[in-house]
C-alpha positions in Angstrom: 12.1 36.3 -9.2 13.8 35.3 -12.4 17.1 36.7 -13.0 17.4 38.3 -16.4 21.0 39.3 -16.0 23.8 36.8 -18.1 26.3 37.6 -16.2 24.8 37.4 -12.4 23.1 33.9 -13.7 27.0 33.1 -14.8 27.8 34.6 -11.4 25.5 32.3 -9.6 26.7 29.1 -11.6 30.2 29.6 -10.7 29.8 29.9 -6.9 27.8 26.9 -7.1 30.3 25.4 -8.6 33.0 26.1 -6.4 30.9 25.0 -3.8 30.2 21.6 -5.2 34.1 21.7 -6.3 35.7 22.6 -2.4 32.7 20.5 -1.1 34.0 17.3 -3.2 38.3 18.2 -2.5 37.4 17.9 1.3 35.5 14.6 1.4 37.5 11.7 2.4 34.9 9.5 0.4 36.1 10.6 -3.0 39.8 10.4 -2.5 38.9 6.8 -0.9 36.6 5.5 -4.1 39.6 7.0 -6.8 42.4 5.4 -4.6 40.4 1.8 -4.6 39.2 2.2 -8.3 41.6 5.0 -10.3 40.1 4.3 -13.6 37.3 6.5 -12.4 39.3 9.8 -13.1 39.3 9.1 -16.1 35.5 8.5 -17.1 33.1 11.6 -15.4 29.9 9.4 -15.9 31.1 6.4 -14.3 32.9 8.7 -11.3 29.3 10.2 -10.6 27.6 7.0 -10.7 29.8 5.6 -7.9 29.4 8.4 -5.9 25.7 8.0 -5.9 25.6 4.9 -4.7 27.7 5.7 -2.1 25.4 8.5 -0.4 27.9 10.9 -1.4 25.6 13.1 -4.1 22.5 13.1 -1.4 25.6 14.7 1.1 26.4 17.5 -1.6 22.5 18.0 -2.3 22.2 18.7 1.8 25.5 20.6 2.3 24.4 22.9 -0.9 21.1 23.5 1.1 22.2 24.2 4.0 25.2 26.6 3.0 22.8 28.6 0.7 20.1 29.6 3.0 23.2 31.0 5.3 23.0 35.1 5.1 25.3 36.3 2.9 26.2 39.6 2.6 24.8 41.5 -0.5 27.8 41.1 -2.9 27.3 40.4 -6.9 27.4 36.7 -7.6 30.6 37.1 -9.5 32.2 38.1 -6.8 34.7 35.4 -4.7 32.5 34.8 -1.4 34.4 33.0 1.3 32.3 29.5 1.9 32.4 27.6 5.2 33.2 23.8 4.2 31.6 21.4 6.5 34.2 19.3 7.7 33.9 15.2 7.2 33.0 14.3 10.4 30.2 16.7 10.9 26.9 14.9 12.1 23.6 15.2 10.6 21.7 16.7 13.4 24.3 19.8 13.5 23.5 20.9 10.1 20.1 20.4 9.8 20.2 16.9 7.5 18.7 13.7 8.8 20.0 10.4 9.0 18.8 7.9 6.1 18.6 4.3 6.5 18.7 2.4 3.1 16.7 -0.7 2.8 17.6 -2.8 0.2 15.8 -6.0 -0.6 17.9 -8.0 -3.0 16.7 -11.7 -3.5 15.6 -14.8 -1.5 16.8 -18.4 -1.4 15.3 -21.8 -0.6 11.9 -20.7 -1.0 11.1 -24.9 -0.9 7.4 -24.1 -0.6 7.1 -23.0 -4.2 9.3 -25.9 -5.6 6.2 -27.5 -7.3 5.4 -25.4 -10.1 1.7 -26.1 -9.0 2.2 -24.7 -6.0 3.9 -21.3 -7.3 1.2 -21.1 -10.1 0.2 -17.8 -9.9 1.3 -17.0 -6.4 2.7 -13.7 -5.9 5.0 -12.2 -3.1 5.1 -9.0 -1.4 6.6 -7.3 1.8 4.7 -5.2 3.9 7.5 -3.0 6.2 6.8 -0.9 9.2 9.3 1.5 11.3 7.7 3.7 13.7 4.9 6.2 12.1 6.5 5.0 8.0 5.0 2.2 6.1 6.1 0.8 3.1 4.7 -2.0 0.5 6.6 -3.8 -1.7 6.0 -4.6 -5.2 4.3 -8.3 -6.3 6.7 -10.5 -7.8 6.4 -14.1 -8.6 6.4 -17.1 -6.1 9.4 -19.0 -6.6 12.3 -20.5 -5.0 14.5 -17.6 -5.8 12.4 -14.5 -5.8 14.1 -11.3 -6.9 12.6 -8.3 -4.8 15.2 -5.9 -5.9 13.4 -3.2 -3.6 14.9 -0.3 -1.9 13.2 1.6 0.8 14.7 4.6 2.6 13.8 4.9 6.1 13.6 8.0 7.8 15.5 8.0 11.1 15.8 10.6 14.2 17.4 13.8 13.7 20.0 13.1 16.4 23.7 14.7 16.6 25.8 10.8 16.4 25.2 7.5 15.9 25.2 7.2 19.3 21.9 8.6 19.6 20.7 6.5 17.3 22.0 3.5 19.4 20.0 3.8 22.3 16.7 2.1 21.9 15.0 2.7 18.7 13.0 -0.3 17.3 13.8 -3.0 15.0 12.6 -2.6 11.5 9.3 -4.9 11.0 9.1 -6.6 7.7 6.0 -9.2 6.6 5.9 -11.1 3.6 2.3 -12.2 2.3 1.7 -14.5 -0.2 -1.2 -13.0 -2.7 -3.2 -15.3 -5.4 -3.8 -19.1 -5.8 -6.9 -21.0 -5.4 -9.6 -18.7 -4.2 -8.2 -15.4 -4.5 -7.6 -12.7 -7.0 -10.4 -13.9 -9.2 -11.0 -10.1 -10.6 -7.3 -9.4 -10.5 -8.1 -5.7 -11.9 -10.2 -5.0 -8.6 -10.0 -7.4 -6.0 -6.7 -9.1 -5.2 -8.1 -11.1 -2.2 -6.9 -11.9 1.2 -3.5 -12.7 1.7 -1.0 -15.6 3.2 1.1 -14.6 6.3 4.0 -16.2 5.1 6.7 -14.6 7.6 6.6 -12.2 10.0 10.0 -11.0 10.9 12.0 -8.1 13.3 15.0 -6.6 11.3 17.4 -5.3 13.9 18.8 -2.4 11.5 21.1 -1.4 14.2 24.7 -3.3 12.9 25.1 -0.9 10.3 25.7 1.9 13.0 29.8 0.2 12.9 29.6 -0.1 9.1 31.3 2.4 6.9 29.1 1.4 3.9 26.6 -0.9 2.6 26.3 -4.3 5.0 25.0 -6.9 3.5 22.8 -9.4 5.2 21.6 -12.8 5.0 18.3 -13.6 7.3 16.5 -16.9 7.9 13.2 -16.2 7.6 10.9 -18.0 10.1 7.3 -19.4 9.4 4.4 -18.5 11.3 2.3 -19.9 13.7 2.6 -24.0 13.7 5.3 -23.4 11.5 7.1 -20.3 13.6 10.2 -23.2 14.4 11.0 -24.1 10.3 12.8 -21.8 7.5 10.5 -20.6 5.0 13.6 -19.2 3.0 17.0 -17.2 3.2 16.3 -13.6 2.6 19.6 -11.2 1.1 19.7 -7.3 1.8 21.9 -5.0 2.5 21.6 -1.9 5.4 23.2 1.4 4.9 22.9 4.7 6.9 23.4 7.8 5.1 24.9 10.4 4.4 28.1 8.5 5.0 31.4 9.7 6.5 30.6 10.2 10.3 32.4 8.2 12.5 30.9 4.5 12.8 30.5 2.6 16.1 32.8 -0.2 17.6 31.1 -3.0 16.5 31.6 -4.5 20.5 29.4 -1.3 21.8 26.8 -1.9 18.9 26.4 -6.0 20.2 26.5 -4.8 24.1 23.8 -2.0 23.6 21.6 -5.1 21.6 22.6 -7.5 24.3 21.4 -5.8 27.1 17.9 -4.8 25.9 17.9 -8.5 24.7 18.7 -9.4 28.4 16.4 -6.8 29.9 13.1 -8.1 27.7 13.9 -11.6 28.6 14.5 -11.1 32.6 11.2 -8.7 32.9 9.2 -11.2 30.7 10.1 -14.1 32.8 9.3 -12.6 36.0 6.0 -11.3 34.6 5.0 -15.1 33.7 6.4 -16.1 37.5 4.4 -13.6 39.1 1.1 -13.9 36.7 1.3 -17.7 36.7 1.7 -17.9 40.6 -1.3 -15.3 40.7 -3.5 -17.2 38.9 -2.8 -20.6 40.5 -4.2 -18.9 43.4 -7.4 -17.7 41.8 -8.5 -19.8 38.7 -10.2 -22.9 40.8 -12.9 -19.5 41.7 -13.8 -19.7 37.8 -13.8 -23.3 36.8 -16.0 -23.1 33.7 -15.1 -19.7 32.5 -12.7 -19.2 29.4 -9.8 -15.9 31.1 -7.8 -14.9 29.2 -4.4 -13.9 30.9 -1.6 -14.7 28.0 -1.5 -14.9 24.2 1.0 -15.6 21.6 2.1 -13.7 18.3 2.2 -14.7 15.0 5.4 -16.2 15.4 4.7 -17.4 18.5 5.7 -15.3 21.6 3.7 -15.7 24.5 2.6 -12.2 26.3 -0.2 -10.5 28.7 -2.7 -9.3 26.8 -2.2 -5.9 27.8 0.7 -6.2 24.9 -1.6 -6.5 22.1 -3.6 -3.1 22.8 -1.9 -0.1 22.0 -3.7 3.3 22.0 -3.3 4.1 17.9 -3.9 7.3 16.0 -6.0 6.9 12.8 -4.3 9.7 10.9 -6.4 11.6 8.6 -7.6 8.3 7.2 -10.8 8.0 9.6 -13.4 11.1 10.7 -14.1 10.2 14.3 -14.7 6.8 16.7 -17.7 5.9 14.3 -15.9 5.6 11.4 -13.0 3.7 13.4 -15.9 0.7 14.4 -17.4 0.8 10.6 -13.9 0.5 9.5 -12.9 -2.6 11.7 -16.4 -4.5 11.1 -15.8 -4.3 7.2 -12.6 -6.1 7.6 -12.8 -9.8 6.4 -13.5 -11.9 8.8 -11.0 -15.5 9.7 -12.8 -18.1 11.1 -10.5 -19.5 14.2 -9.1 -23.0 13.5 -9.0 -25.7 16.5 -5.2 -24.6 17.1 -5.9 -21.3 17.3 -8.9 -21.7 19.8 -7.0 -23.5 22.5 -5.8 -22.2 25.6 -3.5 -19.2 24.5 -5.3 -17.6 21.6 -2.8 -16.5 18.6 -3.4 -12.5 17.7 -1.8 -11.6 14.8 0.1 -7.8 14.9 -1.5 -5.1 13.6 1.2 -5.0 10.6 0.7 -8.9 10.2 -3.5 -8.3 10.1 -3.7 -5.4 7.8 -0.7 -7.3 5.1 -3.1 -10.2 5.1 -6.6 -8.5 4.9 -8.6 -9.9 7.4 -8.7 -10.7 11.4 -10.3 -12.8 13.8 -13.5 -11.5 16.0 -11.1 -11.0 19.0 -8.3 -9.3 16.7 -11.5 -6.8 15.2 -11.5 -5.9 19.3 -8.1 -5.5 20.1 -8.0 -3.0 17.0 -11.0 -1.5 17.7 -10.3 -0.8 21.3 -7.2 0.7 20.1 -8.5 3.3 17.9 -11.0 3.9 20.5 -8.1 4.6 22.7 -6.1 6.6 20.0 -9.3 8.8 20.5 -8.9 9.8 24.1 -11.8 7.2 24.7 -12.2 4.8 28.3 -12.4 1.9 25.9 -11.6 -1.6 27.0 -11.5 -5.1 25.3 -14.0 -7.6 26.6 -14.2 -11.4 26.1 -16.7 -13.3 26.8 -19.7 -15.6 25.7 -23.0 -14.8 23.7 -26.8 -15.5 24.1 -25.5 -19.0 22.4 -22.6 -19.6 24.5 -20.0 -18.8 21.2 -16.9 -17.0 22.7 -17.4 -14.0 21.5 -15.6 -10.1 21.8 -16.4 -6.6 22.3 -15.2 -3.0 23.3 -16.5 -1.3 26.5 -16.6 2.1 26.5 -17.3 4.2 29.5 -18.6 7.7 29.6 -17.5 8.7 33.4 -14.6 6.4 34.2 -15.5 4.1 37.3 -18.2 6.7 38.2 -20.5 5.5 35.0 -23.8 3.7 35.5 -24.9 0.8 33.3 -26.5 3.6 31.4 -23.5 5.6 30.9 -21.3 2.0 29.3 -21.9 1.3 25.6 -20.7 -1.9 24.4 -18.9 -1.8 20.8 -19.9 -4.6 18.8 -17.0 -5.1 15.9 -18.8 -8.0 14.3 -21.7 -5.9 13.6 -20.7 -2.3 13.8 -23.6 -1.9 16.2 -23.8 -0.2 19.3 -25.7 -0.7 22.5 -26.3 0.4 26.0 -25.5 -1.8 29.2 -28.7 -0.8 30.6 -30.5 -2.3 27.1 -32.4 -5.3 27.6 -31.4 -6.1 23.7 -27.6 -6.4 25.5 -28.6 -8.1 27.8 -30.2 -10.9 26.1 -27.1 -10.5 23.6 -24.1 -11.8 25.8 -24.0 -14.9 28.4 -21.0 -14.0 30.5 -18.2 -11.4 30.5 -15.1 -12.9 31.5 -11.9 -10.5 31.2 -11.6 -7.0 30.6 -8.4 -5.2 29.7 -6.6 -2.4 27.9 -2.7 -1.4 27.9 -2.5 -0.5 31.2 -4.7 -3.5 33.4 -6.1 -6.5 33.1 -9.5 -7.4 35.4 -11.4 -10.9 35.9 -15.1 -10.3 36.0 -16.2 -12.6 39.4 -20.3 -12.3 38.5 -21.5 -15.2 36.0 -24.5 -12.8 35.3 -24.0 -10.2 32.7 -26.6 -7.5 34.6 -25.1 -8.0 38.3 -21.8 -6.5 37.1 -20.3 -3.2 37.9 -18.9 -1.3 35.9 -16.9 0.5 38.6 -13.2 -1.8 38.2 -12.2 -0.7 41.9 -15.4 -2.6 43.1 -13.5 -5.9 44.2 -16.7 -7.6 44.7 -16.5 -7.5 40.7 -13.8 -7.6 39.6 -10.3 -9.1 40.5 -7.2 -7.0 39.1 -4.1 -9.0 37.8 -1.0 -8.2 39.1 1.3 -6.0 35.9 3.7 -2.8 36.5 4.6 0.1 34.7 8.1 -1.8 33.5 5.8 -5.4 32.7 3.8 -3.0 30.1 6.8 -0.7 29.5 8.7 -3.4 28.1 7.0 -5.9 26.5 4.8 -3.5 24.4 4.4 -4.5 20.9 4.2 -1.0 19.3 6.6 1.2 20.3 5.2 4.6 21.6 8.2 7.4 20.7 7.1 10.0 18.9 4.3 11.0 21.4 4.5 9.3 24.3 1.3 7.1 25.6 0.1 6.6 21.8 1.9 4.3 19.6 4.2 5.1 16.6 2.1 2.4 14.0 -0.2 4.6 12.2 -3.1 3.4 9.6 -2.1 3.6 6.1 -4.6 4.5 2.7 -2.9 2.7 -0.6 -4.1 4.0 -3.9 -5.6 1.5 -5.9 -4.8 0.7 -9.2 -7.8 1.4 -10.8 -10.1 4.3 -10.9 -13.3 4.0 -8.4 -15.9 5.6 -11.0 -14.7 3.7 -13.8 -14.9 0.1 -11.2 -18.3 1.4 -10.0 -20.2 2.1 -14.0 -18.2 -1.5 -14.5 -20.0 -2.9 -11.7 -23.6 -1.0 -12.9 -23.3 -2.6 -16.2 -22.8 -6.1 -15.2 -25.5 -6.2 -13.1 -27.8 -4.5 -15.5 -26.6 -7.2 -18.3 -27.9 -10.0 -15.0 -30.9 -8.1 -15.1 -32.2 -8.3 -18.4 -31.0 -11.9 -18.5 -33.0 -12.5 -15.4 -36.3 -11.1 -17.0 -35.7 -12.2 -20.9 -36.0 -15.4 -19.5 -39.5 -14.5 -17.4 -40.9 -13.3 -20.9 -40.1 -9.6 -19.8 -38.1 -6.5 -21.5 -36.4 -4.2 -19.1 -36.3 -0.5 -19.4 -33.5 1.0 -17.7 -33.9 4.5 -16.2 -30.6 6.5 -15.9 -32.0 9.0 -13.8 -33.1 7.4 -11.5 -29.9 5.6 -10.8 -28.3 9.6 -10.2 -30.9 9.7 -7.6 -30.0 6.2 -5.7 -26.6 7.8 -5.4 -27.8 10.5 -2.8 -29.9 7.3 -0.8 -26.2 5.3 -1.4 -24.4 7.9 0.9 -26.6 8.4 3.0 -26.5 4.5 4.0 -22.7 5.1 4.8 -23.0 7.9 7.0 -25.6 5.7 9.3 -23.1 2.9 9.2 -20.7 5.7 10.7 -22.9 6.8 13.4 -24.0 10.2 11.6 -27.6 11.4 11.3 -29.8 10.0 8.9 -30.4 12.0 5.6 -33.3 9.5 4.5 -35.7 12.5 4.3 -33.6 13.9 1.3 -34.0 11.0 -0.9 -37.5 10.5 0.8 -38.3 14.1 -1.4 -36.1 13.5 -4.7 -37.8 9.9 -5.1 -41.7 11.8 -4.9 -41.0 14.3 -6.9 -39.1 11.8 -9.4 -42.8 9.5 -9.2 -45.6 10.5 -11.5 -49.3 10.2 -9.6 -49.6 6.5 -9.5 -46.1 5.2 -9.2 -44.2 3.7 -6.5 -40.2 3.3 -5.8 -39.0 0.5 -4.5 -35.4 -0.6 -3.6 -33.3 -3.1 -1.9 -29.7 -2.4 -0.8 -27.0 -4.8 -0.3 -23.2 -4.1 1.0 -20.3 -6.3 0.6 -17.1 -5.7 2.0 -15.1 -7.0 -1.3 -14.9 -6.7 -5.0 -15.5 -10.2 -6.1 -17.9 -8.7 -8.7 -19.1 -12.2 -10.0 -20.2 -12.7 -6.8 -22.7 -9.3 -6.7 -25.6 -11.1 -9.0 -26.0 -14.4 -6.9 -26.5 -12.3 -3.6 -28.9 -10.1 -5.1 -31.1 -12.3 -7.2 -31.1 -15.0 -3.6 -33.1 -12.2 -2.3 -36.6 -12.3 -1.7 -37.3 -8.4 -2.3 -35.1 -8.3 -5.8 -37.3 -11.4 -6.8 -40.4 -9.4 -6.2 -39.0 -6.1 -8.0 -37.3 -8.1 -11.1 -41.1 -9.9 -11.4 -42.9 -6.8 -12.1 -43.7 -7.2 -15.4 -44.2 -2.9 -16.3 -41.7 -1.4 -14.6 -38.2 0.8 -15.1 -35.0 -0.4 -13.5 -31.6 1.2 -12.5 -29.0 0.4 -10.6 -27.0 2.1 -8.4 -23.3 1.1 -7.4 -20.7 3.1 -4.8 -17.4 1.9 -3.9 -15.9 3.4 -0.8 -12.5 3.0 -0.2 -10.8 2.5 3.5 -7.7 2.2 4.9 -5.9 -0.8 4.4 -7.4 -1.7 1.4 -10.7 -2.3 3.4 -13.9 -1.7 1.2 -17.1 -1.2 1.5 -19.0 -1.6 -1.7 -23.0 -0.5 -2.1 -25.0 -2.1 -4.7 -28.3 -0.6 -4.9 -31.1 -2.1 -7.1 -34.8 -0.1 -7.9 -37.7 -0.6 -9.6 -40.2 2.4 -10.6 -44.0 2.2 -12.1 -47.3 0.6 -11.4 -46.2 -1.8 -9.3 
């Protein structure tokens, strides 16, 4: 309620007051900052600003918060109330606040790649940043040698009672820094900013600043990816600081000996998994001489691991309405053809942080995502590799229905090229795929022994089938790639939905226009006017979402845009449209795939005839789109 009293709104301004006052006396941070700068006692402005930076406002704000939800007893605000005053050393997870980890990305150095000025002409950088469940995306600024990021993110940390507790085991800070524009991309810049350029792809290990009293400042050497994982792309500046400041810090010994060990630990398990895997298949692989398995494969930046590593059973959020959506999502992603290098005997699968930054993903890295979701979902899903009718390596998800009880008719295999789905039991699949050669989630990885496709079981106990390699719980433990802490079994790495920065409706009449404009270019030149009709094109939109919802598995709704086009008909005339869906927003690019068409060449050559057009732009996560162009003709034709 509002108070309508002077004096109890007086009341009320003191106390708060004294609080901030007694709160301010007893903090060891102000007497510090006016005994190393005095000057400040003298100018209010400049005293506050200092105190900012130094965390020491965000304390007051959560002290204040705290202390005023405490009961009080019913007394007049006027009145002199006794107030508790934290003392310094009190922790964040004893009085409700949470610990704060300040990001702050200052600058880069020796950015030699952007040297030529025709290189860096416009190129822009960005950093995509992952901790746990938060995700974060820098701002684009220029490609040059020196690039100022001047980008502070606040991290949200554990709501544990020390630094201590915030020593033991919580995962380094992954950062990504894409390179946007350049030849090829960002032709539309308004709409479609193209795929990106993994330039780095880089741990932070945020721990140090647990034996800092302030701000640390750090200077990383950024490492290339891929062929180039060995050389320095740059020198990147920033400084760490966990707030709110004034608990104790850490010996800076126990902070290196905590880092050490798990160092230590990760190194020892991973070399005895690649002794006991190696020795493993040196007994097995002359039994599949002409088959491509798949046992290891290697990061971004070049770390080798089993493949159970790079499949991690991941949440969708609110971002995606069920496992349908999950494979339409994946199959609209762009698509990177596989170089040579990357084809060789160790594939390279980018993380899912490294994928998303740079907007498109191999065939095999569509699976591995795919079959995470799938997984996320409670679902037996399982990546498969393997070959196709035409011998092409080529990768799915299997999903069974009863475990190792299912039939052939009880597997579907997830195709995320396609979005499609089929049966085991379909002779369609069957003709579809030449071999399947390994099969694995995060928990196992199996060799398939049949060379034919329809002898195979899909029970994984059946040895006759399949041969199980040998990993344990600490192999998969401890070399996961996404960390699983929040909710044990599912990992922390969530999908992420960024606003654009233009409006849909406004992209999609944009889109309608242009392609009208094609239009009547298209038949002024055929000696034919073009009559638009603009209600038609409100009834396409109905026949627009109802293409979605089959691309998500839903049930058709044909039959409602079946009745709106007969009754939108007169006696005589006939509808006919062609749809086409592209998974960017290269817009100059629209016209040319339509007009190549052999159905839109029919429809544009009718010479009596109304036209409209029909565009819908659907928005996914990770700046994943699927955009509906929808052309129709209406008369005597």
């Amino acid at each position: 309620h509002v108070c309508h009293e002077p004096w109890l709104l007086c009341g009320a301004m003191d106390a708060l007051k004294s609080l901030i006052r007694d709160k301010l006396r007893g903090s060891p941070a102000v007497a510090k900052l006016l005994e190393e700068r005095p000057e400040l006692s003298e100018n209010p402005g400049a005293l506050l600003q200092a105190l900012e930076e130094r965390g020491v406002v965000e304390e007051i704000y959560g002290y204040l918060d705290s202390s005023l939800q405490k009961p009080q007893d019913p007394k007049p605000f006027h009145q002199a109330t006794p107030v508790e005053v934290a003392p310094p050393s009190q922790q964040p997870g004893e009085n409700g606040m949470g610990w704060q980890l300040s990001l702050r990305l200052l600058e880069g150095q020796a950015f030699l790649d952007y040297l030529d000025d025709s290189d860096a002409a416009g190129r822009e950088l960005a950093w995509h940043i992952a901790f746990e469940s938060q995700r974060f995306k820098s701002r684009q600024v220029p490609a040059v040698v020196a690039p100022r990021f001047d980008e502070t993110i606040h991290v949200k940390l554990p709501l544990v009672g020390s630094r201590n507790g915030l020593l033991q085991h919580l995962p380094p800070i992954h950062l990504v820094l894409v390179c946007y524009g350049g030849s090829g991309s960002g032709e539309e810049p308004p709409w479609d900013a193209g795929s990106g350029t993994l330039i780095c792809s880089h741990y932070l290990e945020w721990r140090h600043c647990l034996s800092a009293t302030g701000p640390l400042k750090m200077t990383v050497e950024l490492q290339g990816v891929g062929r180039r994982h060995k050389l320095s792309i740059g020198v990147l500046h920033a400084e760490l600081e966990l707030k709110p400041v004034g608990a104790e810090p850490l010996p800076q010994l126990a902070v290196a000996a905590q880092i050490r060990a798990e160092e230590q630990q990760r190194a020892e398990v991973m070399r005895r998994c690649f002794e006991e895997l190696d020795r493993w298949w040196s007994e097995h692989h002359m039994l599949y001489p002409s088959r491509s398995i798949r046992i290891f494969a290697q990061t971004e930046s070049c770390l080798f691991l089993p493949v159970t590593s790079f499949v991690a059973p991941l949440h969708a959020g609110r971002h995606l309405d069920g496992p349908g959506h999950a494979l339409r999502f994946v199959s609209l992603m762009a698509l990177e053809q596989v170089t040579g290098e990357a084809s060789s005997a160790e594939p390279r699968w980018h993380s899912f942080l490294a994928m998303w930054a740079k907007g498109r993903c191999t065939a095999e890295e569509r699976a591995l995502l795919l079959c995470s979701l799938l997984l996320g979902y409670s679902l037996d899903a399982w990546c498969c590799l393997g070959t196709d009718d035409k011998g092409q390596a080529h990768a799915w998800v299997v999903v069974r229905d009863r475990g190792d009880a299912s039939y052939p008719s009880q597997v579907t295999f997830w195709n995320p090229q396609t979005g499609s789905r089929l049966r085991a039991d379909d002779p369609a699949f069957l003709k579809s795929l030449c071999s399947m050669d390994t099969i694995f989630n995060h928990r196992r990885i199996l060799v398939c022994h049949n060379e034919e496709p329809s002898q195979v079981s899909f029970d994984f106990s059946d040895h006759r089938s399949w041969l199980w390699a040998p990993v344990d719980e600490e192999m998969l433990d401890v070399l996961r790639l996404y960390p699983c802490r929040k909710c044990p079994g599912f990992a922390d790495l969530l999908l992420h939905r960024w606003s654009p920065s233009w409006n849909v409706e406004t992209l999609e009449e944009a889109i309608e226009d242009r392609l009208l404009a094609a239009i009547r270019t298209h038949r002024e030149a055929l000696g034919s006017i073009t009559m638009v009709d603009r209600h038609l094109g409100q009834l396409l939109h109905v026949a627009l979402v109802n293409l979605e919802y089959e691309r998500r598995g839903m049930q058709s709704q044909a039959s409602v845009f079946e009745n709106l086009a007969t009754r939108a008909c007169a006696p005589g005339e006939v509808l006919r449209a062609t749809p086409v869906q592209f998974n960017h927003l290269r817009v100059s690019l629209f016209w040319p795939a339509l007009s190549q068409r052999s159905t839109v060449q029919e429809i544009l050559a009718k010479p009596q005839a109304s036209f409209a057009v029909r565009c819908r732009v659907v928005l996914q996560p990770e700046t994943t789109v699927a955009t509906w162009v929808l052309l129709a003709a209406k008369g005597r034709i």
